[in-house]
C-alpha positions as CSV (number, residue, x, y, z in Angstrom):
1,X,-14.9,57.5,9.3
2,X,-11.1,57.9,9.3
3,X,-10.0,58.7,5.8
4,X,-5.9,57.8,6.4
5,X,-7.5,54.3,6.4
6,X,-10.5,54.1,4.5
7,X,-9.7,56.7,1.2
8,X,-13.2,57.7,-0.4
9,X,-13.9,55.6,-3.1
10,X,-13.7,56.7,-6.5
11,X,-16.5,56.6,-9.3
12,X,-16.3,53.4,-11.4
13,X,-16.4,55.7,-14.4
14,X,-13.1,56.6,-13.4
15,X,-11.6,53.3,-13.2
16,X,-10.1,53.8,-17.1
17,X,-8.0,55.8,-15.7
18,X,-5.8,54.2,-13.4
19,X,-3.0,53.4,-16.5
20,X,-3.3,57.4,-17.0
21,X,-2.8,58.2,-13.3
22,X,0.1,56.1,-12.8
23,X,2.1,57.9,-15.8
24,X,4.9,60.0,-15.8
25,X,5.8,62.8,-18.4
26,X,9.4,62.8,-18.9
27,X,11.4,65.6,-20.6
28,X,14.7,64.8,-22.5
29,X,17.5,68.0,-22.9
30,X,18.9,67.2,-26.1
31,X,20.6,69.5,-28.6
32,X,18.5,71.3,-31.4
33,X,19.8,68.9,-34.0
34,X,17.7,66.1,-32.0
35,X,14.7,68.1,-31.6
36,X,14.6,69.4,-35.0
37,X,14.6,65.5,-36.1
38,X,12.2,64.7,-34.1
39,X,9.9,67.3,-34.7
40,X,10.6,67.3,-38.3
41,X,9.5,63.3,-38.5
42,X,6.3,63.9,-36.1
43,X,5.2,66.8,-38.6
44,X,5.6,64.4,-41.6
45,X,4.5,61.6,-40.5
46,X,1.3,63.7,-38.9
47,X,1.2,62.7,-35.6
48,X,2.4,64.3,-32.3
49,X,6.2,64.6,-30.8
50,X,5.7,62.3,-28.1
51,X,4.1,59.8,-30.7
52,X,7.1,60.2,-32.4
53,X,9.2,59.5,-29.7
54,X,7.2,56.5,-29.2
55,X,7.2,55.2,-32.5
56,X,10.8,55.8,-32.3
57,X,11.5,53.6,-29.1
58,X,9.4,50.8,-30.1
59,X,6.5,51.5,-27.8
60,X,2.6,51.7,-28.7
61,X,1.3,55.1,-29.9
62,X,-2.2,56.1,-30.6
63,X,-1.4,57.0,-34.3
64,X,-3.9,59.5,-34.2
65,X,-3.8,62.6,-36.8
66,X,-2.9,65.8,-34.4
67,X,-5.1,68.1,-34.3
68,X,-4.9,70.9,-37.1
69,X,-4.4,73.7,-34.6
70,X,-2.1,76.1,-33.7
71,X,-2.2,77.6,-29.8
72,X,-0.6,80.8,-28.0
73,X,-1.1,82.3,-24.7
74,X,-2.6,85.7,-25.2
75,X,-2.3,87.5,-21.7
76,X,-4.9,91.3,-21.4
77,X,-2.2,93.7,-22.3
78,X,-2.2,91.2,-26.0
79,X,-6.0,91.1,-26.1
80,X,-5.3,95.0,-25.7
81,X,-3.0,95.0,-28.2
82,X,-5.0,93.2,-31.1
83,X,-7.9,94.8,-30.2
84,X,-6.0,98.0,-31.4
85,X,-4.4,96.3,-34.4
86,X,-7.8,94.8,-35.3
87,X,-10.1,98.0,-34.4
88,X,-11.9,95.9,-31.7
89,X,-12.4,96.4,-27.9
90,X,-9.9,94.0,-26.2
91,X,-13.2,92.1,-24.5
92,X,-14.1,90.7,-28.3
93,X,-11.6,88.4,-27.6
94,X,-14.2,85.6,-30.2
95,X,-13.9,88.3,-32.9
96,X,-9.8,89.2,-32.1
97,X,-9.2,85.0,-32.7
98,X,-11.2,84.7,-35.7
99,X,-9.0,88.2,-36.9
100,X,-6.1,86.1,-36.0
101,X,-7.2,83.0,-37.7
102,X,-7.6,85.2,-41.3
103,X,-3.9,86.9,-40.6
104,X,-2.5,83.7,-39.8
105,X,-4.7,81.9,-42.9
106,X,-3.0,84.9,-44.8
107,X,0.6,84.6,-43.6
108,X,-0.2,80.9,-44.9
109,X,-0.7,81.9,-48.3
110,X,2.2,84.1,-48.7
111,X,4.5,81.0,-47.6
């Protein structure tokens, strides 16, 4: 079977997501003033930036609540880091987040 002409065909539980496929995520450079606004109305209004933006152009959004989390990128040398900080061996990374989670619930409460 030559695949150029005959492409393998997909599973039908993926045919809700053609609309996704086809896509495109689009960044905007705009000054901070813009982004603050924007950000600012998303976290008010509880929803994501790009619903926001989307709200803001007239197009559907999903209205959704976003999710109540917050993320970083911890690389080894920080899981060796909080490991120290937290008295932990840097492979505990289950126990570092949840030491993270109370410092950051504590920074929280200082606000």
């Amino acid at each position: 079977m030559n695949r150029a002409t005959n492409p393998p065909r997909k599973p039908a539980r993926w045919s809700g997501s053609d609309a996704a496929l086809q896509a495109v995520q689009v960044a905007f450079d705009v000054e901070a003033a813009v982004l603050e606004a924007v950000r600012r109305a998303a976290f008010e209004n509880n929803i994501s930036n790009s619903d926001q933006i989307r709200l803001i152009l007239g197009l559907p959004a999903s209205h959704r609540p976003k999710r109540p989390r917050l993320t970083v990128t911890l690389t080894l040398d920080d899981y060796e880091t909080l490991g120290v900080r937290y008295g932990l061996p840097a492979e505990e990374r289950l126990a570092i987040k949840e030491c993270v989670t109370r410092e950051l619930i504590g920074f929280a409460g200082r606000e």
